[in-house]
C-alpha positions as CSV (number, residue, x, y, z in Angstrom):
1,X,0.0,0.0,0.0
2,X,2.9,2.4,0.3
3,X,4.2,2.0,-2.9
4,X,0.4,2.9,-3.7
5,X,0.8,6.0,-1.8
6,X,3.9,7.1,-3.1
7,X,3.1,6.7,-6.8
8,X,-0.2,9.0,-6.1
9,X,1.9,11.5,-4.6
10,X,3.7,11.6,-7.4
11,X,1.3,12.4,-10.0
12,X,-0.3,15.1,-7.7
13,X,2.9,16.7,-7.8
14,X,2.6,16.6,-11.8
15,X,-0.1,18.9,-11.5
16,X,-2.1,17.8,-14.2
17,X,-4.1,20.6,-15.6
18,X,-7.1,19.3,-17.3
19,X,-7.1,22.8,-20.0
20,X,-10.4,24.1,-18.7
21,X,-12.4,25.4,-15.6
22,X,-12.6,22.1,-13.5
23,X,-16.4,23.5,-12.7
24,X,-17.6,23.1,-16.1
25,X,-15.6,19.8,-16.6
26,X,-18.0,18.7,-13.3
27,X,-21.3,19.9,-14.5
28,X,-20.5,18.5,-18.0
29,X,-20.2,15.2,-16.9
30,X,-22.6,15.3,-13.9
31,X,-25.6,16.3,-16.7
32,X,-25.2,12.8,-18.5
33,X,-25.3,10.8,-15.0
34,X,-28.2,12.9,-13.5
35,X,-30.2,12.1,-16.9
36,X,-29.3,8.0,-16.3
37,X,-30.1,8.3,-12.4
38,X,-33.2,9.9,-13.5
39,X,-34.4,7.4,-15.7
40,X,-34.0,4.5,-12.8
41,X,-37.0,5.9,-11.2
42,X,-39.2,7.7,-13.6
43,X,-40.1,4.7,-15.8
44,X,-41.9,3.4,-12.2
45,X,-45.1,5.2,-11.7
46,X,-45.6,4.7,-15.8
47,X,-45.5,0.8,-16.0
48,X,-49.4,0.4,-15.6
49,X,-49.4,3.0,-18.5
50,X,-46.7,1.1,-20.4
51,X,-48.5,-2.5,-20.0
52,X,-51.6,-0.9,-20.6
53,X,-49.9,0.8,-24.0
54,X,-48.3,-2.4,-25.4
55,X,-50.8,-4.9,-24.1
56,X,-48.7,-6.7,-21.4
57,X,-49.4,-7.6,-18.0
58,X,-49.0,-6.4,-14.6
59,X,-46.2,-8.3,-13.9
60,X,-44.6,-8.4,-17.4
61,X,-44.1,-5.0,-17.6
62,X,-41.8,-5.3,-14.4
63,X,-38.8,-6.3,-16.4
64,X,-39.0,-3.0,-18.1
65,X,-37.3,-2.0,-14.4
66,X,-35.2,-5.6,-14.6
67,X,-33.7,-6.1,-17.6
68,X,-32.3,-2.0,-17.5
69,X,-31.0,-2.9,-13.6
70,X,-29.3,-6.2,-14.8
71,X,-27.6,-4.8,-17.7
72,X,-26.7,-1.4,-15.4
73,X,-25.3,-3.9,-12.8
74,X,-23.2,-5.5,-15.5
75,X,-21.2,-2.9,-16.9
76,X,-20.5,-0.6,-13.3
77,X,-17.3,-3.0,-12.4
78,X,-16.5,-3.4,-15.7
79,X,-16.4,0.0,-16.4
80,X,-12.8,0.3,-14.9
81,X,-11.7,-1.8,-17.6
82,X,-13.2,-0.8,-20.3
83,X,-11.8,3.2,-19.6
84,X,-8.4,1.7,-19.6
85,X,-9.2,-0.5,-23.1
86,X,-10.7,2.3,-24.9
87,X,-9.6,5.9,-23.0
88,X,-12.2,6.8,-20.6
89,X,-12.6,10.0,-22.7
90,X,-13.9,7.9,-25.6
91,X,-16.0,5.0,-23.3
92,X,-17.6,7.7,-21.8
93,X,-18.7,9.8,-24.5
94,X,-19.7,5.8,-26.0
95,X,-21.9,5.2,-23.3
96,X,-23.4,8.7,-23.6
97,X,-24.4,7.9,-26.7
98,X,-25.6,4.4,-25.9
99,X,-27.8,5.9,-23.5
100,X,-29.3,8.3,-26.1
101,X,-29.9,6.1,-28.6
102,X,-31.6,3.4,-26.2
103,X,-33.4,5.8,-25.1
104,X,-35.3,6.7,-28.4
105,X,-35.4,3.3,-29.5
106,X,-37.0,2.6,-25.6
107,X,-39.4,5.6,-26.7
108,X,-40.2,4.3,-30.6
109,X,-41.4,0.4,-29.2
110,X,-44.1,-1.0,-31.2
111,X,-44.1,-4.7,-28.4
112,X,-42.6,-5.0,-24.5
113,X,-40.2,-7.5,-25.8
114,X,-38.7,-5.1,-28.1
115,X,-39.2,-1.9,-24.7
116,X,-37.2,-4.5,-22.6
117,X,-34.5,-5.4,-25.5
118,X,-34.0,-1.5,-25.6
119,X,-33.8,-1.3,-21.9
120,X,-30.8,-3.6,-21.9
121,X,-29.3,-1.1,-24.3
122,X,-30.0,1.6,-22.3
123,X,-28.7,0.1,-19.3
124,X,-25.5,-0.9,-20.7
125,X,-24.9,2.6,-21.4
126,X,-26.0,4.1,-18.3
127,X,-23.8,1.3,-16.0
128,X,-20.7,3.9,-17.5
129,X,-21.7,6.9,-16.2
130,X,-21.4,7.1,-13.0
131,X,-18.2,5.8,-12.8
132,X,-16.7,7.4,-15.2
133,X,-17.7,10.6,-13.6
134,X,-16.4,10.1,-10.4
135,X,-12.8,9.0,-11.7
136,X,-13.2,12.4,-13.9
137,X,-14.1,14.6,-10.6
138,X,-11.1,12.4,-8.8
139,X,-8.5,12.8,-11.5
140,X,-9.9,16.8,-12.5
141,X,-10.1,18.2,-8.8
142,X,-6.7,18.7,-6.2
143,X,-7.5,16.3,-3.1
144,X,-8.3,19.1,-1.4
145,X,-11.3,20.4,-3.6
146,X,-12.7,16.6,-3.7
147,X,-15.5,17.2,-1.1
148,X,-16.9,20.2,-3.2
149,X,-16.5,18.5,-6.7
150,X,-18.5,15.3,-5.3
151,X,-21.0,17.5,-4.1
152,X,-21.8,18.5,-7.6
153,X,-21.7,14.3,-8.2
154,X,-24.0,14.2,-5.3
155,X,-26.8,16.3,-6.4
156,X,-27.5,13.8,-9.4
157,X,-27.1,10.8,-7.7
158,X,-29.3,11.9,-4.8
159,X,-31.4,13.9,-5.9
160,X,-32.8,12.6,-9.3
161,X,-34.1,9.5,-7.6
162,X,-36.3,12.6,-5.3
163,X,-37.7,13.8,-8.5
164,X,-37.9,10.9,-11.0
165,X,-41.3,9.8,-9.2
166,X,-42.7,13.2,-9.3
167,X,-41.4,13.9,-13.3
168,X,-42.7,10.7,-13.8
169,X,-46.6,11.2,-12.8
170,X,-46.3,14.4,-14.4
171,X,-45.2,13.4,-17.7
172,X,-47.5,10.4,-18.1
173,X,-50.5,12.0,-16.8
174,X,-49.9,15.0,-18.9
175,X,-48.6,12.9,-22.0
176,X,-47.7,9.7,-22.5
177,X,-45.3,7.3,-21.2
178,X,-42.9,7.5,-24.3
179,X,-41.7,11.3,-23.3
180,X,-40.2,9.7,-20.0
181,X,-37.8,8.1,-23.0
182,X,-37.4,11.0,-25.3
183,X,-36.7,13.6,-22.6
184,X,-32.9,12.2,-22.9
185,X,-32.5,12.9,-26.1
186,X,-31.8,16.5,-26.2
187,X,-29.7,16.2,-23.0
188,X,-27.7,13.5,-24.5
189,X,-26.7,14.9,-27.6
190,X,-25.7,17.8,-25.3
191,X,-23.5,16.3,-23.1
192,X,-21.7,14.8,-26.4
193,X,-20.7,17.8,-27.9
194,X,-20.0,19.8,-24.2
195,X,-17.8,16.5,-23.1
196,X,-16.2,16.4,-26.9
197,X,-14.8,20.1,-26.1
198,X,-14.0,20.0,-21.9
199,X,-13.3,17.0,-21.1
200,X,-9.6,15.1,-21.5
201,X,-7.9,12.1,-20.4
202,X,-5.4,12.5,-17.7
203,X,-1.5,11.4,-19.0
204,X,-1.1,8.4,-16.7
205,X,-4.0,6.8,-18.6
206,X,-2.9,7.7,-21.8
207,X,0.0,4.7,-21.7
208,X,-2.4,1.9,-21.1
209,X,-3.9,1.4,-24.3
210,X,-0.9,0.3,-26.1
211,X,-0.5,-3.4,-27.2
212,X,-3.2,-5.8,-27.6
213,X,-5.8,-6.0,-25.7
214,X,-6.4,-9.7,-24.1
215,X,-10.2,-10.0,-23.0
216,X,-10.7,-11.7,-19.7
217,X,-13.9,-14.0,-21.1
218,X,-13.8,-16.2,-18.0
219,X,-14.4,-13.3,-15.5
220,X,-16.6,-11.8,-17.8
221,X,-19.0,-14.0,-18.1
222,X,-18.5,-15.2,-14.6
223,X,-19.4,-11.7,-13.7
224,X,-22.0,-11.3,-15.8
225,X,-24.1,-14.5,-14.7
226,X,-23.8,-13.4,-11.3
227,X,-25.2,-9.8,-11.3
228,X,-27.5,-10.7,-13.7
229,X,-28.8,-13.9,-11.2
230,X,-28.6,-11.5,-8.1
231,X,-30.8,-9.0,-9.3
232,X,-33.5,-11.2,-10.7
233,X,-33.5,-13.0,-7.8
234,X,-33.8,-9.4,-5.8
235,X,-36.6,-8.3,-8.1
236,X,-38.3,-11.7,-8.4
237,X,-38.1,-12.9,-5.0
238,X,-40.9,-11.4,-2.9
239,X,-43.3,-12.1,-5.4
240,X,-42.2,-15.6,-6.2
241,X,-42.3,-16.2,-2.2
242,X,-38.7,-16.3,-2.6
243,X,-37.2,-19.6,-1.8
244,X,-40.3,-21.7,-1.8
245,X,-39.7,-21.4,-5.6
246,X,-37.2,-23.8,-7.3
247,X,-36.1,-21.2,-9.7
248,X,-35.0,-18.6,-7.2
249,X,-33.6,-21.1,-5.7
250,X,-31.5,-21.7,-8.3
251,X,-30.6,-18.4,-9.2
252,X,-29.3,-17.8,-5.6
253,X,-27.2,-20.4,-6.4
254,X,-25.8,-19.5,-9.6
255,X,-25.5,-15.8,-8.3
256,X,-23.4,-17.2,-5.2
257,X,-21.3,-19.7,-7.2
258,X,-20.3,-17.5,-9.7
259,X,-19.8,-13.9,-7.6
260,X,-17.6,-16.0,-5.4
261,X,-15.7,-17.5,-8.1
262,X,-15.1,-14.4,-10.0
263,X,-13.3,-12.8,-6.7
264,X,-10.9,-16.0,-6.6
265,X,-10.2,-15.7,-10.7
266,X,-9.8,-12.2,-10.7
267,X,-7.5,-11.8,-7.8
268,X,-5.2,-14.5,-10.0
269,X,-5.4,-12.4,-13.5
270,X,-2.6,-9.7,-13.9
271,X,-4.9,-7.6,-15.7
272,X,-8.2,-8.4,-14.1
273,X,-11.3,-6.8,-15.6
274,X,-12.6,-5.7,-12.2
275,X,-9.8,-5.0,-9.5
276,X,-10.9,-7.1,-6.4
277,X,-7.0,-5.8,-4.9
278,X,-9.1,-2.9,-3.6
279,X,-10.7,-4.5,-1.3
280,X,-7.3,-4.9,1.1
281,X,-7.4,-1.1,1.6
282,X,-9.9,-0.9,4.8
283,X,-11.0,2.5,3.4
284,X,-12.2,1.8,0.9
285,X,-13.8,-1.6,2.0
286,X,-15.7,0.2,4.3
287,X,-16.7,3.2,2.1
288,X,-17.8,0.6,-0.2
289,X,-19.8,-1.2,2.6
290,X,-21.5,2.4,3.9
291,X,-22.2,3.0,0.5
292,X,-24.1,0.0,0.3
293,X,-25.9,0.9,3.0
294,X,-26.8,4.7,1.6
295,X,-27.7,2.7,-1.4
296,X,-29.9,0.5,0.8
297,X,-31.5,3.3,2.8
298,X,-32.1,5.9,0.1
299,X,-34.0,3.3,-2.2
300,X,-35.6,1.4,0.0
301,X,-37.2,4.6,1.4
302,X,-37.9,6.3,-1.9
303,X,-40.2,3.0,-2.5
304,X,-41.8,3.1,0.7
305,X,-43.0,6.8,1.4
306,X,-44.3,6.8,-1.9
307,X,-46.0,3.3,-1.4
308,X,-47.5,4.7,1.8
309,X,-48.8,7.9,0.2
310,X,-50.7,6.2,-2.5
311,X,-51.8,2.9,-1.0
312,X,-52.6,4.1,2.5
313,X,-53.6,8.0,2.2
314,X,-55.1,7.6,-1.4
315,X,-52.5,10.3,-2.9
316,X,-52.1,10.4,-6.8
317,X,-48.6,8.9,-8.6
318,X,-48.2,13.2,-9.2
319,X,-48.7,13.7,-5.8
320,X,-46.7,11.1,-4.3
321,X,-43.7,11.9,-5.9
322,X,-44.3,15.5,-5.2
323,X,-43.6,14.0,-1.0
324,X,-40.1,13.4,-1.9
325,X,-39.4,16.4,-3.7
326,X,-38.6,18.7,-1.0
327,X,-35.6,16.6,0.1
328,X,-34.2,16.7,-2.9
329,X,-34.1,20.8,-2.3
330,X,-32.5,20.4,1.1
331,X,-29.7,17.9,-0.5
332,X,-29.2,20.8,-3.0
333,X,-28.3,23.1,-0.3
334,X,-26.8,20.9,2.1
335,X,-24.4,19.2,-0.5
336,X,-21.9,22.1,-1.0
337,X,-22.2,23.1,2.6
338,X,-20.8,19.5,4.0
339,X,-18.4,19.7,0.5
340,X,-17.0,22.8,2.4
341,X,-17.0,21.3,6.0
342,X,-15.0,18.2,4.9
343,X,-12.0,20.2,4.1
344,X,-12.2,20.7,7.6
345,X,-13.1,18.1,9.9
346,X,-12.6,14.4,9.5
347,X,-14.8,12.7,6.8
348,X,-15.4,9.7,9.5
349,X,-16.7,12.2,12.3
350,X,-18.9,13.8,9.4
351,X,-20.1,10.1,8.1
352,X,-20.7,9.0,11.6
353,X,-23.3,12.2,12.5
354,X,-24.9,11.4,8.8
355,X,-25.6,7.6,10.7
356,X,-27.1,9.1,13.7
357,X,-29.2,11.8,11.8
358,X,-31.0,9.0,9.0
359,X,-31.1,6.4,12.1
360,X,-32.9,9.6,14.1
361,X,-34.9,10.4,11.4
362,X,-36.0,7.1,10.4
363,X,-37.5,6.2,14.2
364,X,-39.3,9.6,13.4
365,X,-41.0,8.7,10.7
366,X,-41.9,5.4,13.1
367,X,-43.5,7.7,15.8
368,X,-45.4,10.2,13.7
369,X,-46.5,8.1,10.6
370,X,-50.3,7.2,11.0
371,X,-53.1,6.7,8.7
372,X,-54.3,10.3,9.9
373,X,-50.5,11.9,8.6
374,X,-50.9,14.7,6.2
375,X,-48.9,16.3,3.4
376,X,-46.5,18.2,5.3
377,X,-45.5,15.8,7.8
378,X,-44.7,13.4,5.0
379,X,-42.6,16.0,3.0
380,X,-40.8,17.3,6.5
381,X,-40.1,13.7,7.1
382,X,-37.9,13.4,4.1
383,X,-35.9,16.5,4.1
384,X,-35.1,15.5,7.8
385,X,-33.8,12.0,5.9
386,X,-32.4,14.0,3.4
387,X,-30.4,15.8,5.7
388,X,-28.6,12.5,6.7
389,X,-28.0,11.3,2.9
390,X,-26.1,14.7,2.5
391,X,-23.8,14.3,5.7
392,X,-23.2,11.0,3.9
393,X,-22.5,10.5,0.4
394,X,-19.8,12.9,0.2
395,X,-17.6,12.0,3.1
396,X,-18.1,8.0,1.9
397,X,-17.1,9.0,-1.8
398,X,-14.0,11.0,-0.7
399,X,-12.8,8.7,1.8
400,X,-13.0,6.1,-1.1
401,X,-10.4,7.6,-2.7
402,X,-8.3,8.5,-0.1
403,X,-5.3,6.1,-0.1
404,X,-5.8,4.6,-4.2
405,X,-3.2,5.7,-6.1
406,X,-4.6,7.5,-9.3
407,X,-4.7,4.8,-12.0
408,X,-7.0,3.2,-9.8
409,X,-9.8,5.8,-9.9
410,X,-11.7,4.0,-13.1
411,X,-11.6,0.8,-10.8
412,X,-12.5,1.9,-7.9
413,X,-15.3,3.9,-9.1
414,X,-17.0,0.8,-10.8
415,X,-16.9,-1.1,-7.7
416,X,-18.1,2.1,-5.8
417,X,-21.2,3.4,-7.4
418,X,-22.2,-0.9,-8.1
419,X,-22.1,-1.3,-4.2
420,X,-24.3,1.5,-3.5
421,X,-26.7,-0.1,-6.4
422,X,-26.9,-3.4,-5.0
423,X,-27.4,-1.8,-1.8
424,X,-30.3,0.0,-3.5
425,X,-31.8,-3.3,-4.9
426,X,-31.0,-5.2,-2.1
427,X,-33.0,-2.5,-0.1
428,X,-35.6,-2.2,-2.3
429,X,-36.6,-6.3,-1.8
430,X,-35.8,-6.3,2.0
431,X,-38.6,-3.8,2.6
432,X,-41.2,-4.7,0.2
433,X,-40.8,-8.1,1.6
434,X,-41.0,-6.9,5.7
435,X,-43.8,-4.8,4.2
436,X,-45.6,-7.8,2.9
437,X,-44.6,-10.2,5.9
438,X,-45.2,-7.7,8.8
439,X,-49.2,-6.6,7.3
440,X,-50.2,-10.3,7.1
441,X,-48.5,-10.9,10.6
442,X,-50.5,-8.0,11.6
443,X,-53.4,-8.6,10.4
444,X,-53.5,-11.8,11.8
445,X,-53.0,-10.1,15.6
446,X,-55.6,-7.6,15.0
447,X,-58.2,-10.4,13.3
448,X,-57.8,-12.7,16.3
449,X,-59.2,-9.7,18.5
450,X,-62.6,-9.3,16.3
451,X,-65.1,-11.7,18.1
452,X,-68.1,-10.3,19.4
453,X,-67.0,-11.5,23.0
454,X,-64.1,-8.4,22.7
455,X,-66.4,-6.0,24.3
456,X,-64.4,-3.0,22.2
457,X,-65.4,-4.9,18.8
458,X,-69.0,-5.4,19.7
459,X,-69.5,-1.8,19.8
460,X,-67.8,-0.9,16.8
461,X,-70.4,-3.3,15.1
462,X,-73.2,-1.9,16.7
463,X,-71.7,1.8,15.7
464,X,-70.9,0.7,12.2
465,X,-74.2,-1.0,11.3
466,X,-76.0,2.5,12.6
467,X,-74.8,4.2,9.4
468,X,-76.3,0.9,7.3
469,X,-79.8,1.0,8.7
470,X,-81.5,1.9,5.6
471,X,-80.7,-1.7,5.4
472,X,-82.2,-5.3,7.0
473,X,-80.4,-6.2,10.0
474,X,-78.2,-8.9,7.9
475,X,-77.3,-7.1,5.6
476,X,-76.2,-4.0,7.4
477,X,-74.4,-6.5,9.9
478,X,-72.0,-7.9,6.9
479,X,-71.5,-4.2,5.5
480,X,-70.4,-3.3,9.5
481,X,-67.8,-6.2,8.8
482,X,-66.7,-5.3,5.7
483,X,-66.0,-1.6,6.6
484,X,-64.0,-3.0,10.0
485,X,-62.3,-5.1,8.0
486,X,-60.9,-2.8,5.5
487,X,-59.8,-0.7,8.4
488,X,-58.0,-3.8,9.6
489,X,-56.6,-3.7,6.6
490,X,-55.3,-0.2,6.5
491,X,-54.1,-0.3,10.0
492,X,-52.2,-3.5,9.9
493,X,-50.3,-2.3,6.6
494,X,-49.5,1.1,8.8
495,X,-48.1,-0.8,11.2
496,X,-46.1,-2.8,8.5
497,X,-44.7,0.7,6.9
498,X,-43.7,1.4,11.3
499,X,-41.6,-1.5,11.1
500,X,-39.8,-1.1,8.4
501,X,-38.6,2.7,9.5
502,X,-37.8,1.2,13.2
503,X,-35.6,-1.5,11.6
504,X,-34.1,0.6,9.1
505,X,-32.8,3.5,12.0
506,X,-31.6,0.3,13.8
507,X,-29.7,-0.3,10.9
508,X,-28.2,3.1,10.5
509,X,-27.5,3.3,14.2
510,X,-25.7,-0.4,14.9
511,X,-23.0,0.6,11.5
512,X,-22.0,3.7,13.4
513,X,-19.0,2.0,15.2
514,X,-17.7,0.4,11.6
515,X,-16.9,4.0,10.4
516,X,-13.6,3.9,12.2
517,X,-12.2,1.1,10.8
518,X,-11.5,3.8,8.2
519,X,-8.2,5.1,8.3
520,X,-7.8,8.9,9.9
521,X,-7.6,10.9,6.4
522,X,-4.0,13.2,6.5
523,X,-4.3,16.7,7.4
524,X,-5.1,19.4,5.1
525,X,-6.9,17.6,2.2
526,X,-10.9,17.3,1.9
527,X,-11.0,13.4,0.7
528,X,-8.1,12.3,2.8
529,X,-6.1,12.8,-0.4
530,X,-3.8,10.4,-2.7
């Protein structure tokens, strides 16, 4: 690891000047990646519009969200790899382009197997992004600037996920379901021509294309069966009743088999397509692990306040998404704000008050969520989440980075930004199965209490067949049941949406300690620099 730190020192002392304003190199490359966060969560309120449009089912139309997610899971470690085959410069501007042209196809489907053919392509394109925008930020940015030029990073990561819902509803109920395709048109051909004129690759990359180029097709398809099997299995699982199915069953397996069996091959290869070495810096073993857990949090919320809203409180998609929308404007603020605080305080101190403030926030939500909770309680509850995330995702991204030597940026980024999407699928199944688990548990406690000799039940019969007495005595008797037993519906799924907040700020608060098994980052430098 000191030779590691050593050759990074060196190339800072290069000083590497990228030939324009580092700013617009940041917002150049951050406008492609906020576009493909986007378009992870604005193609969900539209799928009953898009099976509706192209004749598909309920369930169908799901790997509209699947087959984008598998092939986005795909490239993100191999992204490292493929920067270094074809200049990151050129892979970037490729995926880019991908994205664009995936995204019109996506927006021209005539069938849903063609849509989910097209949202492979568009996946594989979008899986670049993101890393390749972080190792731009990483290489383009002094150490010491990091925190703010990740807090440009952050606001698309973060925040488009807040949004996409609300966008979503809009554009669907306002239009139709295509536009959520071709609004990335425009936006992609821009980011071409901005990233064709700012952006350049740094010189110690420039070396590594020459020679021939000898494809790892053991790890990659290794790889590729096992993130493709772990997130059909995430996706699938809940509503297969995971592994009382033989087919999930297998997939764990395969997923398992091969994940584990890819780490062992690539740690042998001398030019691995996805560098597991990483891994034996703490650092960045842990920020990929709280990452992860952002990833986890973030998403798995984002899919249950939303949820809640609509299936509980009877909100529109529009309005849902409008819930989450004002912590997306407290990220915007916060973001620079802790950017400028971690060039002064220790990233783990900052990462470790973001852990107490989502755990804090979370057992709020558990306390003040009820079936009686209105608009403004919902919308507070997030930008107090929100401003968790922020205190966050910086510090973790920095400290990533901290003790990698340079020519490991377009590595470590791939790894990076796929552990905080596993973490997001991986979050996204843990609560929608609790959610699912928890009601029917419940229910089954509040149903056992509904006999006539529960002096509490009897007179909610006799109050609810009052407003049926236009009726005969039977039949107002079974509408008084009926009614109670939609309530016990409502009330048991509340109570299901309370667990999953009270476990998830358990989970925030019990990682808390883990943060300092990060390294202390060296004085005077905002990531705990190279």
């Amino acid at each position: 690891m000191d030779k590691n730190k050593n050759t990074a020192i060196v190339h800072d002392d290069v000083g590497w000047n990228p030939g324009h304003n580092p700013w617009l190199i940041a917002l150049t490359v951050t406008l492609a990646t906020f576009m493909e966060v986007l378009d992870t969560s604005v193609a969900n309120v539209a799928l009953p519009h898009i099976a509706g449009g192209l004749a598909a089912g309920q369930d169908e139309s799901t790997w509209v969200l699947t087959s984008y997610l598998v092939s986005n899971a795909i490239i993100l470690p191999l992204s490292g790899w493929l920067s270094s085959v074809f200049g990151r410069k050129r892979f970037y501007m490729s995926c880019v382009a991908l994205f664009t042209v995936g995204s019109f196809l996506c927006g021209i489907a005539p069938s849903l197997p063609l849509l989910i053919a097209f949202r492979v392509m568009q996946g594989a394109g979008g899986g670049g992004l993101q890393p390749s925008e972080q190792a731009i930020l990483a290489d383009t940015f002094p150490p010491a600037k990091h925190g703010m030029a990740f807090a440009i990073y952050g606001m698309a990561v973060v925040v488009a996920p807040a949004i996409g819902p609300a966008l979503g509803g809009w554009i669907t109920d306002n239009y139709s379901w295509r536009w959520i395709f071709f609004i990335n048109i425009p936006i992609g051909i821009l980011s071409v021509l901005l990233t064709t004129l700012l952006v350049a690759d740094p010189p110690w990359l420039k070396g590594k294309r020459s020679g021939g180029v000898k494809v790892d097709y053991i790890g990659f398809a290794l790889l590729a069966l096992g993130l493709g099997a772990l997130q059909v299995l995430l996706d699938k699982g809940q509503r297969e009743d995971w592994f009382s199915t033989h087919y999930i069953v297998v997939l764990a397996i395969v997923s398992a088999v091969c994940l584990v069996a890819v780490f062992f091959w690539e740690m042998s290869r001398k030019h691995p397509i996805i560098d597991v070495r990483l891994f034996t810096d703490r650092t960045f073993l842990m920020s990929c692990v709280m990452l992860f857990l952002v990833g986890f949090v973030l998403y798995g919320t984002t899919v249950l306040i939303p949820q809640l809203a609509q299936t509980l409180l009877g909100y529109t998609a529009e309005l849902a998404g409008l819930v989450l929308m004002p912590g997306g404007f407290a990220l915007i603020l916060l973001l620079p704000f802790v950017g400028f605080l971690l060039s002064r305080y220790d990233a783990r101190l900052m990462i470790a008050f973001g852990l107490l403030l989502l755990g804090i926030s979370m057992f709020w939500m558990s306390h003040r969520f009820d079936l009686g909770v209105d608009f403004r309680t919902l919308a507070w509850a997030r930008v107090f989440q929100s401003s968790g995330l922020a205190f966050l995702f910086i510090p973790i991204n920095t400290a990533a980075y901290a003790y990698l030597p340079r020519e490991k940026n377009n590595a470590a980024s791939g790894l990076i930004n796929l552990a905080r999407n596993i973490g997001g699928s991986v979050g996204i199944s843990f609560v929608t199965t609790l959610l699912a688990r928890r009601a029917q548990f419940h229910q089954s406690v509040l149903t056992a209490r509904t006999t006539l000799l529960n002096p509490g039940f009897h007179h909610a019969i006799q109050g609810a067949s009052h407003v049926f007495a236009s009726a005969n005595g039977v039949t107002a008797q079974h509408q008084a049941l009926g009614q109670i037993y939609g309530m016990i519906l409502r009330q048991s799924g509340m109570l299901a949406y309370i667990d999953n907040f009270w476990i998830l700020a358990a989970i925030s608060l019990v990682v808390i300690p883990f943060v300092f098994l990060m390294k202390r980052p060296p004085k005077g430098t905002a990531a705990g620099a190279h």
